[in-house]
Structures are given as structure tokens and as C-alpha cells.
N, CA, C and O atoms as a GROMACS GRO file, in nm:
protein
  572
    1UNK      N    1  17.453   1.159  10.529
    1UNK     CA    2  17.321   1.137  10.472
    1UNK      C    3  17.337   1.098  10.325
    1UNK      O    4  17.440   1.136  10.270
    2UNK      N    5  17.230   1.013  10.240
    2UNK     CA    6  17.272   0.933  10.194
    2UNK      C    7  17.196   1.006  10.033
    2UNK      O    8  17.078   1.013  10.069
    3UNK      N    9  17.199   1.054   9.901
    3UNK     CA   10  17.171   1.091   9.811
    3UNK      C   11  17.065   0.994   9.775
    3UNK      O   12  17.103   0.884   9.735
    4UNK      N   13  16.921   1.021   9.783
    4UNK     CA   14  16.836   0.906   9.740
    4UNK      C   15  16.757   1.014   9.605
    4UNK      O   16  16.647   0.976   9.565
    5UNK      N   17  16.800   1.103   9.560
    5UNK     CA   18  16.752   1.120   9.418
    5UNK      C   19  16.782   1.049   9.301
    5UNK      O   20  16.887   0.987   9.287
    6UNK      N   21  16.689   1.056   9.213
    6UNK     CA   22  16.677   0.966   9.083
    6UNK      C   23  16.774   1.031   9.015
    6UNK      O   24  16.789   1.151   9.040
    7UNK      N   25  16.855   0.969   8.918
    7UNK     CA   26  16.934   0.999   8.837
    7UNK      C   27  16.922   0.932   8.728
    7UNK      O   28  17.022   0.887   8.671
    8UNK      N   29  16.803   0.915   8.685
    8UNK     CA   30  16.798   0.891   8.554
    8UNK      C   31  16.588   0.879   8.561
    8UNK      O   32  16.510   0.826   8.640
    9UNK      N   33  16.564   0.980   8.400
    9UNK     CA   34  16.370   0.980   8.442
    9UNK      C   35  16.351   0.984   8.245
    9UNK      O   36  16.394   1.049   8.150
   10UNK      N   37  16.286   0.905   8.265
   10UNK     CA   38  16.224   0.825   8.127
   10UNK      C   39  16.096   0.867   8.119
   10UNK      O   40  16.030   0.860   8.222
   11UNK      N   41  16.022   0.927   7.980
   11UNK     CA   42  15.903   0.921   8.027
   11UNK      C   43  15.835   0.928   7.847
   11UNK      O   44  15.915   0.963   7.760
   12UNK      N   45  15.712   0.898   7.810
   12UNK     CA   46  15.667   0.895   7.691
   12UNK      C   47  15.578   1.012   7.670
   12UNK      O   48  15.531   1.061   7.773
   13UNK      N   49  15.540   1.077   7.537
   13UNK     CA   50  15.486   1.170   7.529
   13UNK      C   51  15.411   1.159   7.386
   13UNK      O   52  15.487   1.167   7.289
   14UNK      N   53  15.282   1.143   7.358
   14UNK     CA   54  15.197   1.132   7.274
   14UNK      C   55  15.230   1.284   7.173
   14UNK      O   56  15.266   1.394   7.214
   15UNK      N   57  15.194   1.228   6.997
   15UNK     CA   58  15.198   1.318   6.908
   15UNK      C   59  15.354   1.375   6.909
   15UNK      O   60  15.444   1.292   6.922
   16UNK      N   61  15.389   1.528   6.894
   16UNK     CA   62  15.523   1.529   6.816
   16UNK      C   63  15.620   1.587   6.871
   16UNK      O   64  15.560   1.666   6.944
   17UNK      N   65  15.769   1.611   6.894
   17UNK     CA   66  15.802   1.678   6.978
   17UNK      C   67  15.826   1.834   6.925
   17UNK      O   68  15.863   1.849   6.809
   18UNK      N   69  15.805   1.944   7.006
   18UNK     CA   70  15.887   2.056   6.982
   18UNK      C   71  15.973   2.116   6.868
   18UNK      O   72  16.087   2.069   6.858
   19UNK      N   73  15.946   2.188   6.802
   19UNK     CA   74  16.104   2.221   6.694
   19UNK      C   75  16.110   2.338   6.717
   19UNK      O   76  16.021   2.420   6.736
   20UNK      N   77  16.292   2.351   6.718
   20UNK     CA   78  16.289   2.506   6.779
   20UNK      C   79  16.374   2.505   6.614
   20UNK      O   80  16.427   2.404   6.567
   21UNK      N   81  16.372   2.588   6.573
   21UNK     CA   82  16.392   2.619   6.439
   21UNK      C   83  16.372   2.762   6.387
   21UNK      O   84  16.336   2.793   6.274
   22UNK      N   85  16.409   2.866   6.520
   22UNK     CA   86  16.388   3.025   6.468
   22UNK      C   87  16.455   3.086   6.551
   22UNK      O   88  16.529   3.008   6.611
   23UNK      N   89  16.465   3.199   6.588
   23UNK     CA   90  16.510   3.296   6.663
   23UNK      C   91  16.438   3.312   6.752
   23UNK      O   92  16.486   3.324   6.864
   24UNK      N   93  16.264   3.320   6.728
   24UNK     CA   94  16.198   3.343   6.865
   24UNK      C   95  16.152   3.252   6.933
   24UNK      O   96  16.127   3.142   6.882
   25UNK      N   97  16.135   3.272   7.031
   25UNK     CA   98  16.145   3.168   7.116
   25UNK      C   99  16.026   3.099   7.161
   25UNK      O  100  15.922   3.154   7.195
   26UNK      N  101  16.053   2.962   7.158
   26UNK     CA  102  15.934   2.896   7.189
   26UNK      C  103  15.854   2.896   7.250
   26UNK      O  104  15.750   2.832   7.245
   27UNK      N  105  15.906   3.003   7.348
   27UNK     CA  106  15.822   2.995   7.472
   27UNK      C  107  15.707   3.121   7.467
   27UNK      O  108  15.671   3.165   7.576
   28UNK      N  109  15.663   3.166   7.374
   28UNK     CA  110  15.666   3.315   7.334
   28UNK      C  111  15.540   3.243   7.337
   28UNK      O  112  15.533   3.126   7.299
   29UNK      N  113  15.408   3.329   7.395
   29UNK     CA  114  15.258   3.346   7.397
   29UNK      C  115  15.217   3.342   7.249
   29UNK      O  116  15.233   3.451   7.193
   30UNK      N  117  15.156   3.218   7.153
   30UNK     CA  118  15.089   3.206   7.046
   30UNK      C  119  15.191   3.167   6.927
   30UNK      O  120  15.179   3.182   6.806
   31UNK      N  121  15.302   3.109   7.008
   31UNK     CA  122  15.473   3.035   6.906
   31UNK      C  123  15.355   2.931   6.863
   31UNK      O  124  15.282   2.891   6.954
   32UNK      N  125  15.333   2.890   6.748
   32UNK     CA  126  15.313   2.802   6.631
   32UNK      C  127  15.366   2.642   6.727
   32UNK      O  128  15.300   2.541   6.702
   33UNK      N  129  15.454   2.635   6.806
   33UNK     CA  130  15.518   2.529   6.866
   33UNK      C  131  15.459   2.503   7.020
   33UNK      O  132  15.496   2.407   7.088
   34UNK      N  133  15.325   2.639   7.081
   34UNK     CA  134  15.261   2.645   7.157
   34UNK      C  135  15.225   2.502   7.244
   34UNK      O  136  15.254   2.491   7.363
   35UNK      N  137  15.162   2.401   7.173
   35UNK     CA  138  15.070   2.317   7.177
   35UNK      C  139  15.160   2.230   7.264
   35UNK      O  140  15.155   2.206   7.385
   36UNK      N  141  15.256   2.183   7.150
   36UNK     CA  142  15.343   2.083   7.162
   36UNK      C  143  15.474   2.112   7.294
   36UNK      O  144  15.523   2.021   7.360
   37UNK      N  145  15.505   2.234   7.307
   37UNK     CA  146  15.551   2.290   7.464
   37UNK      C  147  15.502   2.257   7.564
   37UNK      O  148  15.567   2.218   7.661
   38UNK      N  149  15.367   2.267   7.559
   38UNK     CA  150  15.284   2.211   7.690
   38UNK      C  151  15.244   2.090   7.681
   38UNK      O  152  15.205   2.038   7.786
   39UNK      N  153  15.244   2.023   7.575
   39UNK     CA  154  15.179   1.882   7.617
   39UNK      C  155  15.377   1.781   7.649
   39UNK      O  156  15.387   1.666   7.692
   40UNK      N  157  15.474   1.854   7.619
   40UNK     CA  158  15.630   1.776   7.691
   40UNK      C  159  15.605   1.849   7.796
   40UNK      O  160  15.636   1.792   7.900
   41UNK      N  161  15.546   1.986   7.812
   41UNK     CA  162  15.601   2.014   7.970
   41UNK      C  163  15.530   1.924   8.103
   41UNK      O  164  15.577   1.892   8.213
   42UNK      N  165  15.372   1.894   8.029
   42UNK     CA  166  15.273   1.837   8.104
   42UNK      C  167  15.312   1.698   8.119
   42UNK      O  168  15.298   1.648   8.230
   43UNK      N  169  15.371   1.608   8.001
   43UNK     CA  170  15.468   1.486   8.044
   43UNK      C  171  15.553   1.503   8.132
   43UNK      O  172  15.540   1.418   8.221
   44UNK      N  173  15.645   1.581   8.153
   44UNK     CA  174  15.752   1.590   8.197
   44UNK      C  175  15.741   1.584   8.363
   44UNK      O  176  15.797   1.521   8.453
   45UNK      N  177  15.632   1.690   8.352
   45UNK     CA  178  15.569   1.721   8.500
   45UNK      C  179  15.497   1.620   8.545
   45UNK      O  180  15.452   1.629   8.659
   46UNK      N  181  15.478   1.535   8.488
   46UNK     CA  182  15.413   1.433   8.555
   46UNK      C  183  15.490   1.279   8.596
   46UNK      O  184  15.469   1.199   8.687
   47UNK      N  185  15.582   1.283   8.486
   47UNK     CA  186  15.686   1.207   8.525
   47UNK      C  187  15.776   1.232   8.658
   47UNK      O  188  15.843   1.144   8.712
   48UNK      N  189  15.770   1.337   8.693
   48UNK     CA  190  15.909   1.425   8.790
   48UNK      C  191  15.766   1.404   8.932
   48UNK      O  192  15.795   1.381   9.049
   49UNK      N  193  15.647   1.416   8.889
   49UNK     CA  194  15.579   1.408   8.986
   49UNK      C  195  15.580   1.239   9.076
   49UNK      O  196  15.588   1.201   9.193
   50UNK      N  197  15.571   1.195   8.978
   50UNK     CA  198  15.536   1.031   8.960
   50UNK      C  199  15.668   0.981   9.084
   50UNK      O  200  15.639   0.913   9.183
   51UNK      N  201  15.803   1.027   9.055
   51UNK     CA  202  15.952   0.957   9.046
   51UNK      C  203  16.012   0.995   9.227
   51UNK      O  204  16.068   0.932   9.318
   52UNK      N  205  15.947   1.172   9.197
   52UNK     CA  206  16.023   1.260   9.298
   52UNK      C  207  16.144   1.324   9.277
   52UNK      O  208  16.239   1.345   9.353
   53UNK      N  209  16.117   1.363   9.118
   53UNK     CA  210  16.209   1.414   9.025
   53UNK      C  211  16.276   1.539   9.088
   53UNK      O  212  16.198   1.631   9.112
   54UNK      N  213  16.372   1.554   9.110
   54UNK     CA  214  16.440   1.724   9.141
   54UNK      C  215  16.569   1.760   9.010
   54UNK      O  216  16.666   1.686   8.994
   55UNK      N  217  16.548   1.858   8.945
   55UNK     CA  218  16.635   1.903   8.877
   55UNK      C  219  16.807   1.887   8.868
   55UNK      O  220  16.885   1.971   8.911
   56UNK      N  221  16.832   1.804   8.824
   56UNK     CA  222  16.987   1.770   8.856
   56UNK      C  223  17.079   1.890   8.779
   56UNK      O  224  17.061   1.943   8.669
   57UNK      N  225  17.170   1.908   8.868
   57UNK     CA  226  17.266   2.039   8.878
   57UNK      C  227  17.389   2.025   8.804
   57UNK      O  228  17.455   2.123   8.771
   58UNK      N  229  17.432   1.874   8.770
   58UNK     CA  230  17.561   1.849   8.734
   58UNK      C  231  17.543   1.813   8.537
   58UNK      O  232  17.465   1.877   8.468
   59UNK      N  233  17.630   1.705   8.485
   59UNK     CA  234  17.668   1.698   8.340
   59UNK      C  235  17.560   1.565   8.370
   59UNK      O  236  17.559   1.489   8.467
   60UNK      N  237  17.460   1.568   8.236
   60UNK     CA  238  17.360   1.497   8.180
   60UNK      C  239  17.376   1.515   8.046
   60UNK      O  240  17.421   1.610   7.981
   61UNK      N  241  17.320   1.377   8.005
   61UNK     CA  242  17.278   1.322   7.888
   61UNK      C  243  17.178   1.376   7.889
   61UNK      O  244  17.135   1.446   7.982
   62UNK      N  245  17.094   1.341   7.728
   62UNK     CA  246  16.917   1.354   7.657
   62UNK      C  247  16.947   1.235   7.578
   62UNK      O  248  17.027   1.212   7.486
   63UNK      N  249  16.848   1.157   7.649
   63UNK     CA  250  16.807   1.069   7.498
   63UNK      C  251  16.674   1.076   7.429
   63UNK      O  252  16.575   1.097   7.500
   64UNK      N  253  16.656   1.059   7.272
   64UNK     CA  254  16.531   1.124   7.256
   64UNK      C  255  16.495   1.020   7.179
   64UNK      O  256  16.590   1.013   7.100
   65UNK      N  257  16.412   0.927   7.147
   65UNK     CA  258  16.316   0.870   7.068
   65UNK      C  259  16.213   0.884   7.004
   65UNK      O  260  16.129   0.908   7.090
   66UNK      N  261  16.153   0.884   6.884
   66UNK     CA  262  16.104   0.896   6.784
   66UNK      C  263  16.004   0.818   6.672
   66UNK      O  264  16.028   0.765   6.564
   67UNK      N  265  15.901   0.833   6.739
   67UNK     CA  266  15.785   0.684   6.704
   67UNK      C  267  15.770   0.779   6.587
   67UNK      O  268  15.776   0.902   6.597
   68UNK      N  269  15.746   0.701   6.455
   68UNK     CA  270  15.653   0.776   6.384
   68UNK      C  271  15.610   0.667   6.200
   68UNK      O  272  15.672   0.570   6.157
   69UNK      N  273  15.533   0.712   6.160
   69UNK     CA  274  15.511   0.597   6.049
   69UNK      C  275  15.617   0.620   5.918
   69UNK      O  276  15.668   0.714   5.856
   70UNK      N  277  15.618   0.504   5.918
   70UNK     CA  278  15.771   0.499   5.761
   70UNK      C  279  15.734   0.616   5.675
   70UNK      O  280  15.612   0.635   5.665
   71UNK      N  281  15.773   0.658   5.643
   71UNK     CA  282  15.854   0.798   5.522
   71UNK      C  283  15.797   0.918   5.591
   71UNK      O  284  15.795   1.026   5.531
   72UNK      N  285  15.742   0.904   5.735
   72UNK     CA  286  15.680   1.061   5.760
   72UNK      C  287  15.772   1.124   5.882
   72UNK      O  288  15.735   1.144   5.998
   73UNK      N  289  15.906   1.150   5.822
   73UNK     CA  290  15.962   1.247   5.950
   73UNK      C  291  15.944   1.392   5.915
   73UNK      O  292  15.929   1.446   5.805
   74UNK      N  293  15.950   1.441   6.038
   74UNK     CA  294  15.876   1.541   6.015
   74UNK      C  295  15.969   1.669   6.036
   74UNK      O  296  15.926   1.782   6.012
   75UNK      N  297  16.128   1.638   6.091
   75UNK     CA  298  16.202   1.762   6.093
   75UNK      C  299  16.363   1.690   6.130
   75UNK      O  300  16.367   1.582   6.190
   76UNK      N  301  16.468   1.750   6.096
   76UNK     CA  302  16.574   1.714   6.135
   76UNK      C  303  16.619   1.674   6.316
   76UNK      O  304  16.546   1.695   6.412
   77UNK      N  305  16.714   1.632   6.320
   77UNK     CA  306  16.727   1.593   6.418
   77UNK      C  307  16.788   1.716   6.545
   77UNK      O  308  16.740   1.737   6.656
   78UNK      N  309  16.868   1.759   6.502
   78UNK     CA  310  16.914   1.896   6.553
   78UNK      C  311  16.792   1.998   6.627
   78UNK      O  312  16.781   2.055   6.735
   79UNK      N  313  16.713   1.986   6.508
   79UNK     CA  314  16.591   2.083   6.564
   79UNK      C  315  16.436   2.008   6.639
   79UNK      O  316  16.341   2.076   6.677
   80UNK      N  317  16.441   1.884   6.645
   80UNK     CA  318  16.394   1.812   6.747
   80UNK      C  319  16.480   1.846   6.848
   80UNK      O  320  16.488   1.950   6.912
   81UNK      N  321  16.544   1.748   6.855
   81UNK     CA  322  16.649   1.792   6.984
   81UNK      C  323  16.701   1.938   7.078
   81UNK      O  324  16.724   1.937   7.199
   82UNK      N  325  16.712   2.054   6.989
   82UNK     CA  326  16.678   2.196   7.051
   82UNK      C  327  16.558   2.184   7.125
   82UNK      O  328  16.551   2.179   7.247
   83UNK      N  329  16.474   2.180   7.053
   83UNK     CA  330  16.327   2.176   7.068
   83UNK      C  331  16.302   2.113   7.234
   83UNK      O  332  16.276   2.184   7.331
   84UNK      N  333  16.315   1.980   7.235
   84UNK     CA  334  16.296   1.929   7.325
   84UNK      C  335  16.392   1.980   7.456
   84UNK      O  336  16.338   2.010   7.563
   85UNK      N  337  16.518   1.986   7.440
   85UNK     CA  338  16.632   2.052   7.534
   85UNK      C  339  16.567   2.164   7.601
   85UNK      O  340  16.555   2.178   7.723
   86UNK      N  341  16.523   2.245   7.505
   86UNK     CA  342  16.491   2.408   7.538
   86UNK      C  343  16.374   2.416   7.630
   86UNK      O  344  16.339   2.502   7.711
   87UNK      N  345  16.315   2.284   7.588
   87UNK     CA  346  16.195   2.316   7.712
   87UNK      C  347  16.195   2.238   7.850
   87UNK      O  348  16.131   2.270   7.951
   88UNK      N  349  16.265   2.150   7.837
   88UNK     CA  350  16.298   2.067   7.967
   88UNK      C  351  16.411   2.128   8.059
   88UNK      O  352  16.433   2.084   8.172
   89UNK      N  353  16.488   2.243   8.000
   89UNK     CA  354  16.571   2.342   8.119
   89UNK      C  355  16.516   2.409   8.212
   89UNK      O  356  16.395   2.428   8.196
   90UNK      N  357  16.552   2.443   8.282
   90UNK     CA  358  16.506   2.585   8.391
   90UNK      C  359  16.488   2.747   8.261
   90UNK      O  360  16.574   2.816   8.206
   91UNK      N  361  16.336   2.753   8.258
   91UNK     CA  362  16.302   2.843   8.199
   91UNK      C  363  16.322   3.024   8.300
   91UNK      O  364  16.293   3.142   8.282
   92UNK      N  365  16.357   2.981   8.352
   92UNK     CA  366  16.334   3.136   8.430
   92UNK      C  367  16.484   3.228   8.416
   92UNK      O  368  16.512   3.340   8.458
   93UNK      N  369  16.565   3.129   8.340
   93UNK     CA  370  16.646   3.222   8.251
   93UNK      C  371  16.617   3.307   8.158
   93UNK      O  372  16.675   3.414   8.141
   94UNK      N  373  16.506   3.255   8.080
   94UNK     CA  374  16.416   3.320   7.991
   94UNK      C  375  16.349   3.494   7.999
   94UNK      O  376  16.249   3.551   7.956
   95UNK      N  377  16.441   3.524   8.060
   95UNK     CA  378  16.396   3.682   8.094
   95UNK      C  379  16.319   3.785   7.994
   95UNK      O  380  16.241   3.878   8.011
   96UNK      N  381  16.360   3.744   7.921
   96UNK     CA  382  16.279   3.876   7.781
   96UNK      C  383  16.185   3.849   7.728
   96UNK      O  384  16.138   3.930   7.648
   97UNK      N  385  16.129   3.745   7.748
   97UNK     CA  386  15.948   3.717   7.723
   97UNK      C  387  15.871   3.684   7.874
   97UNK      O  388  15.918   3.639   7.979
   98UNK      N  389  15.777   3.714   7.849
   98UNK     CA  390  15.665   3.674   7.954
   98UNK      C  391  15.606   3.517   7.973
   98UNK      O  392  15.537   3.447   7.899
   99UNK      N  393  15.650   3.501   8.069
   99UNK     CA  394  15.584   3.313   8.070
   99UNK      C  395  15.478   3.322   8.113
   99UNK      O  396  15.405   3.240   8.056
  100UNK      N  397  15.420   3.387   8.194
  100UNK     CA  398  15.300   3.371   8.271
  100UNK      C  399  15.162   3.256   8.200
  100UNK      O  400  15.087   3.170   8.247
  101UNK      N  401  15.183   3.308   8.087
  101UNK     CA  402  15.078   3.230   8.018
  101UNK      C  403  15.094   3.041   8.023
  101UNK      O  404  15.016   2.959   7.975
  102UNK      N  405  15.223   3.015   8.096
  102UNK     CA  406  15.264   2.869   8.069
  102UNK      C  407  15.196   2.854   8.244
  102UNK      O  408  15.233   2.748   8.295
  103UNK      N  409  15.154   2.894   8.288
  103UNK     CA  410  15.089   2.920   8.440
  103UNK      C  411  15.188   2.805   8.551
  103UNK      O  412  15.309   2.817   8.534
  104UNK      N  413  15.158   2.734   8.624
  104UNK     CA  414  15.264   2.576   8.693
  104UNK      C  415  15.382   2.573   8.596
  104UNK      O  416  15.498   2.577   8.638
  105UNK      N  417  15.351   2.566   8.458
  105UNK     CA  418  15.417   2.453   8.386
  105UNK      C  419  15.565   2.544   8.383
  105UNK      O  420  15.669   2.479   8.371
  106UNK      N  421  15.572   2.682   8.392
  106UNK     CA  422  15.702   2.729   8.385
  106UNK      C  423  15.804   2.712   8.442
  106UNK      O  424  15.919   2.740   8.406
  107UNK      N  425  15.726   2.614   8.628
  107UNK     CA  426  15.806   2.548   8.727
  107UNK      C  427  15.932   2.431   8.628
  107UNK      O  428  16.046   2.408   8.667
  108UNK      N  429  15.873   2.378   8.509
  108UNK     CA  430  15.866   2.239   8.496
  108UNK      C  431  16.044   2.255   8.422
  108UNK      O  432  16.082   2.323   8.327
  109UNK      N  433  16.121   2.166   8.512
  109UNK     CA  434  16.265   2.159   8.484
  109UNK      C  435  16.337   2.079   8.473
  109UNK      O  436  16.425   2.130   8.543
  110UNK      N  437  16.396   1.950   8.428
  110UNK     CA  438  16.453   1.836   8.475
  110UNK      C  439  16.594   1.872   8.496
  110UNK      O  440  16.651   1.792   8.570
  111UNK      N  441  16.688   1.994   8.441
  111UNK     CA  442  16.748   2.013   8.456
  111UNK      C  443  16.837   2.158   8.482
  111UNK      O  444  16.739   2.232   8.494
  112UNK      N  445  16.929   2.230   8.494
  112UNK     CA  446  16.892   2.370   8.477
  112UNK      C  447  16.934   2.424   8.364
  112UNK      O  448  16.879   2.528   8.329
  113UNK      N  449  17.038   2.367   8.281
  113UNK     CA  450  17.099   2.438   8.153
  113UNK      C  451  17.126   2.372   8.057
  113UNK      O  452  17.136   2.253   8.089
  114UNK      N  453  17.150   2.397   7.911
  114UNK     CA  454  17.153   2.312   7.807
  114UNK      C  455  17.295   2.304   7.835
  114UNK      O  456  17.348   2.203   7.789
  115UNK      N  457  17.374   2.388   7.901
  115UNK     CA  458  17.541   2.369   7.909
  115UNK      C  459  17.590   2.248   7.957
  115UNK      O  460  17.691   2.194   7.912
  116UNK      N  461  17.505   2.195   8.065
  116UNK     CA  462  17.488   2.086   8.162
  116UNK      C  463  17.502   1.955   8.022
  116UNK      O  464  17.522   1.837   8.050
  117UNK      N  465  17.494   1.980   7.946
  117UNK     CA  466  17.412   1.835   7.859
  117UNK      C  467  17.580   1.792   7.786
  117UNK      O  468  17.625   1.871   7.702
  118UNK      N  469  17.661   1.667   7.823
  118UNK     CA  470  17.741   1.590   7.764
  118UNK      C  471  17.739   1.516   7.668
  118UNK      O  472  17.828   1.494   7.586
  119UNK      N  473  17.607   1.463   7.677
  119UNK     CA  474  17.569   1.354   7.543
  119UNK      C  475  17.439   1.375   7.512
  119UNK      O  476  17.354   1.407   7.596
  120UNK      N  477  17.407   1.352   7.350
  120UNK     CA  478  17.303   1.361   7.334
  120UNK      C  479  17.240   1.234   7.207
  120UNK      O  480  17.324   1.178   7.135
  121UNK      N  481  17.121   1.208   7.196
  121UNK     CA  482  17.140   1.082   7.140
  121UNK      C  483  16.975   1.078   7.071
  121UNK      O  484  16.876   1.077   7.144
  122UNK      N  485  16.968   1.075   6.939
  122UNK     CA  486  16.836   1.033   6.909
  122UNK      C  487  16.862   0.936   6.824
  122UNK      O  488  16.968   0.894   6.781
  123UNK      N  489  16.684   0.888   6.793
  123UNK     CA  490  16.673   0.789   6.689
  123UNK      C  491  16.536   0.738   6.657
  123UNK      O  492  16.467   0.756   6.757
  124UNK      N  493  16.465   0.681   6.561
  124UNK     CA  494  16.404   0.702   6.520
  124UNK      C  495  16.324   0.519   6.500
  124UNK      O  496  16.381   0.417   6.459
  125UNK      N  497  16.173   0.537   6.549
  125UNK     CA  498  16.145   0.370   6.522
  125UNK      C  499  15.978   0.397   6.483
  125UNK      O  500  15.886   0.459   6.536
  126UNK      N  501  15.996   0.312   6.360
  126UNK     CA  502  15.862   0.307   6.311
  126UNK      C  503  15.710   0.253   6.383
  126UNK      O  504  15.691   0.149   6.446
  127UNK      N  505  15.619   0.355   6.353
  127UNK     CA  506  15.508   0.352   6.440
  127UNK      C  507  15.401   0.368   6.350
  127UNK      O  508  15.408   0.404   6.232
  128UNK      N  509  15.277   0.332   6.430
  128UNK     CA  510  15.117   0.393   6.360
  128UNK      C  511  15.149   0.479   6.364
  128UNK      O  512  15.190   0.515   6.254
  129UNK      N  513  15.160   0.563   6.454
  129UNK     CA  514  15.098   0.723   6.541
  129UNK      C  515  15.261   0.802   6.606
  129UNK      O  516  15.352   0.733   6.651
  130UNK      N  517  15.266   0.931   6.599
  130UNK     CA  518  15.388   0.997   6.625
  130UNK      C  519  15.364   0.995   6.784
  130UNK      O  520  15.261   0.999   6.852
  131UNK      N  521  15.488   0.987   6.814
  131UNK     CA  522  15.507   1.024   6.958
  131UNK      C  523  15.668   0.986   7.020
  131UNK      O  524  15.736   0.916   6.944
  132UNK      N  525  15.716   1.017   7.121
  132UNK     CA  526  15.801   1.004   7.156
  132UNK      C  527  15.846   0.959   7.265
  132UNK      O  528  15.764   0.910   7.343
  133UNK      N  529  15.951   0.961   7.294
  133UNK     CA  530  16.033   0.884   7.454
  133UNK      C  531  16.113   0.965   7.476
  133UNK      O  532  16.178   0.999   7.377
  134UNK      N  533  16.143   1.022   7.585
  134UNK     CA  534  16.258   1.125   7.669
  134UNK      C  535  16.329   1.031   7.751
  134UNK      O  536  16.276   0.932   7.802
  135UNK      N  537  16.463   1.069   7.764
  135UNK     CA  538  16.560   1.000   7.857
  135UNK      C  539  16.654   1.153   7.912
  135UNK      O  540  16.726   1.230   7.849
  136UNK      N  541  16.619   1.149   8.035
  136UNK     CA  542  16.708   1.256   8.095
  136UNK      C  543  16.818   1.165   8.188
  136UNK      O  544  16.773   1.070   8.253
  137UNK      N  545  16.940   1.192   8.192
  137UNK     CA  546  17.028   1.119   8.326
  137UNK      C  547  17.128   1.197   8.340
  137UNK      O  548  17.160   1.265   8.242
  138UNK      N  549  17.228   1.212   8.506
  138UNK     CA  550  17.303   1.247   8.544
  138UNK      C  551  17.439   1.145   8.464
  138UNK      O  552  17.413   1.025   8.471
  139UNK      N  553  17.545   1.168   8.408
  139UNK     CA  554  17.692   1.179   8.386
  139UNK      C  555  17.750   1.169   8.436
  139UNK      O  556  17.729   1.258   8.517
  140UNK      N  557  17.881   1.089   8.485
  140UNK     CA  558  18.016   1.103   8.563
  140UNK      C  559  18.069   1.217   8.538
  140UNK      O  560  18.076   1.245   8.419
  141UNK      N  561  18.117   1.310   8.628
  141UNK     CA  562  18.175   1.460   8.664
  141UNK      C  563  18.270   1.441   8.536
  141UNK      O  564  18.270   1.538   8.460
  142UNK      N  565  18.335   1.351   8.506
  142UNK     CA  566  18.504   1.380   8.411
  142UNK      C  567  18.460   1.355   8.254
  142UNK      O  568  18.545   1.357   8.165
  143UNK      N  569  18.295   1.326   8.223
  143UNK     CA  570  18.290   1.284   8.056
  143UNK      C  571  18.215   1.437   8.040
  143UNK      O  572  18.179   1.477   7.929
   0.00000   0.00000   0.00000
């Protein structure tokens, strides 16, 4: 039988991404980063809906893109990139806070671990309005 899952899911996401930039965790009921968690998880989920997305198990890339207007960035790249990583994993590792409050969206996974991730890649292109582009893909087993 023949592997007909997607291995590679692109998807755009209005306004800013995620910054994980603390100890507690983003996912935490009334995190300051609240907003912006759910409106990538609600992309994400809709992309994976759209595709017939299933969580890939093996070594993946992130690519992350970065609309936003000349001189207004708004955080390093490192902590975009956490940011975004941390919420597109399998959250139900997340044992020591309560998700409930993320209700569906805690389902929402493209992949299961940040360990999983080989390459990672952002960059940055001038825009009116902030927003972004996600690139998730499966890796050859040996990079």
C-alpha cells in the first residue's frame, strides 16, 4: 500500500507570530501570547483540514516567513521561531498546565516534537500589514 500523505503543508496566517520568550509557557490560560496561539493554531487547523494533514513522525524542517512594514520588527528571530515551533508540536506533552481552555485546538499538531526539526529557516519581506507564512516538511532519514 502506497503512502499518499502530504509531506510538505504551507499555510498563511494574518497579524504576528507567537514569541516564546519566558519560562512560562505559552500555553498557560491568560499568557500575554494567548491571542496569537490561537489564531496559528486556527491556521494551522485549517490548513491540515484543507490538505488531509496527519502529523509527520520522522526529521522535518520549519520554514517561517515574515511580512511586516520596513523598520517595524517586532522580535528576534530565535524567539519567533520557538514561538511558532512550540505551538505547532503535539501539545499533550505539555503535562503541567491545563489546556482545556485551548478546547479542539489542543488536537492541533503538524508534527510531534521540536526534536523532530533538522532545519530551520526564517526571513523577513516587507509588507503593509504583519503576518506570516509557515512551511512545515518531512526530511530525508540521514540529514
Amino acid at each position: 500500500m502506497q503512502d499518499t500523505r502530504a509531506l510538505a503543508l504551507t499555510f498563511e496566517v494574518s497579524g504576528l507570530p507567537p514569541v516564546k520568550t519566558e519560562a512560562l509557557s505559552i500555553f498557560a490560560a491568560g499568557h500575554r501570547q494567548a491571542t496569537r496561539v490561537r489564531t496559528l493554531l486556527q491556521a494551522a487547523l485549517a490548513a491540515a483540514q484543507r490538505t488531509g494533514w496527519t502529523p509527520l513522525p520522522g526529521p522535518i524542517e520549519v520554514d517561517l516567513v515574515l511580512r511586516c512594514p520596513p523598520g517595524h520588527r517586532t522580535s528576534d528571530a530565535s524567539t519567533l521561531l520557538g514561538g511558532v515551533c512550540a505551538v505547532l508540536q503535539d501539545k499533550k506533552r505539555v503535562s503541567t498546565i491545563g489546556l482545556a481552555h485551548l478546547g479542539v485546538l489542543v488536537d492541533v499538531a503538524l508534527y510531534d516534537d521540536d526534536r523532530q526539526i533538522r532545519r530551520l529557516s526564517y526571513h523577513e519581506e516587507p509588507a503593509e500589514d504583519f503576518s506570516y507564512q509557515v512551511r512545515v516538511a518531512a526530511v530525508p532519514n540521514g540529514v
